[in-house]
N, C-alpha and C positions, 0 to 999 in steps of 0.2 A: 523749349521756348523761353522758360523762367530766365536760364542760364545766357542767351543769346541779349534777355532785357536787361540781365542785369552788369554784364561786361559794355552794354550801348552806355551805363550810365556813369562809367569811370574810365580816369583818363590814366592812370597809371597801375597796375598790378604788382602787390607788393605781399612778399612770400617771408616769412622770418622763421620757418619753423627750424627747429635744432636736428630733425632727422626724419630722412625722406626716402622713399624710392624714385620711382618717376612719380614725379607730379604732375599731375595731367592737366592741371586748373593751369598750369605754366604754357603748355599747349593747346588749350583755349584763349587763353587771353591773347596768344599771338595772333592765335587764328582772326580774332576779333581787332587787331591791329591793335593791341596796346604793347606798351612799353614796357619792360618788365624789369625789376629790381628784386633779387632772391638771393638768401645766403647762400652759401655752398655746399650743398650739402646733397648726400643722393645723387642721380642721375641728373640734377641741374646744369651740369654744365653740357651734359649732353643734348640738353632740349633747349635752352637759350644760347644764342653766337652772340657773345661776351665784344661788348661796344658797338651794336651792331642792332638786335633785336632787346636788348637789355643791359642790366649791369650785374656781375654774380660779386659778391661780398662775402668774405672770410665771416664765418659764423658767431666768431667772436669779435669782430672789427664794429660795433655798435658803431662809432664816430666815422667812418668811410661810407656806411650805410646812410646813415643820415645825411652825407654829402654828398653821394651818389642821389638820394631822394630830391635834395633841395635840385640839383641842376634841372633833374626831368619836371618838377615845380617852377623853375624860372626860367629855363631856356627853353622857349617853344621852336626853335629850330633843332635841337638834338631830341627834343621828344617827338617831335614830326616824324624828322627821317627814321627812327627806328619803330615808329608807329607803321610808316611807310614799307619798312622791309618783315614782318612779323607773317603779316597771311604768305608771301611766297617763299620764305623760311621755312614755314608748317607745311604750305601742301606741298612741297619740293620731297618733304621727309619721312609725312605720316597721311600721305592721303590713299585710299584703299587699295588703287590700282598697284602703287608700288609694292606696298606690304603686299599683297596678294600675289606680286609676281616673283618677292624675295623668299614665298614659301615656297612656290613652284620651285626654284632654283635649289632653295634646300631640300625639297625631297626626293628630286633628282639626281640630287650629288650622293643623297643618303642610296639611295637606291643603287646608283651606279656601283658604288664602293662597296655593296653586299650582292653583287651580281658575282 
């Protein structure tokens, strides 16, 4: 619940770290409909659609970052629509039912292919 109050209370989500796996906090914050700005790093570009639900920045591009930051600060129509496309982004991707049925299918295939 902490986590659901405290993406209510920011309007863009902003990731700098130098080195990442999947970042999950990147797949809440869409879920929660925010915009997201993250360097490139780890499975990021896996989990944000680059111009779309966010913007991913080369890790050492400090000054792209910062202009990629200021746009979703001043243009409230590209921070909308990609606010707008982040929860059907997410639950398109990671919501249970799918991952549940992409094991099914892997353990079927595992199975079949040691029959």
């Amino acid at each position: 619940m902490i986590l659901l109050e405290f993406n209510a209370g920011m309007d863009i989500m902003c990731l700098t770290s130098k080195n990442e796996g999947t970042p999950v906090s990147l797949i809440e914050a869409q879920a929660s409909n925010l915009p997201v700005i993250s360097t490139d790093v780890g499975g990021v570009a896996d989990i944000v659609l680059e111009n779309e639900t966010g913007f991913i920045i080369s890790r050492k591009d400090k000054g792209s970052f910062i202009e990629k930051l200021k746009i979703l600060i001043e243009n409230d129509e590209i921070r909308n629509q990609m606010k707008s496309k982040g929860w059907g982004h997410v639950h398109a991707k990671y919501n249970y039912n799918r991952l549940a049925n992409d094991m099914e299918t892997y353990y079927k295939k595992l199975l079949k292919l040691n029959s």
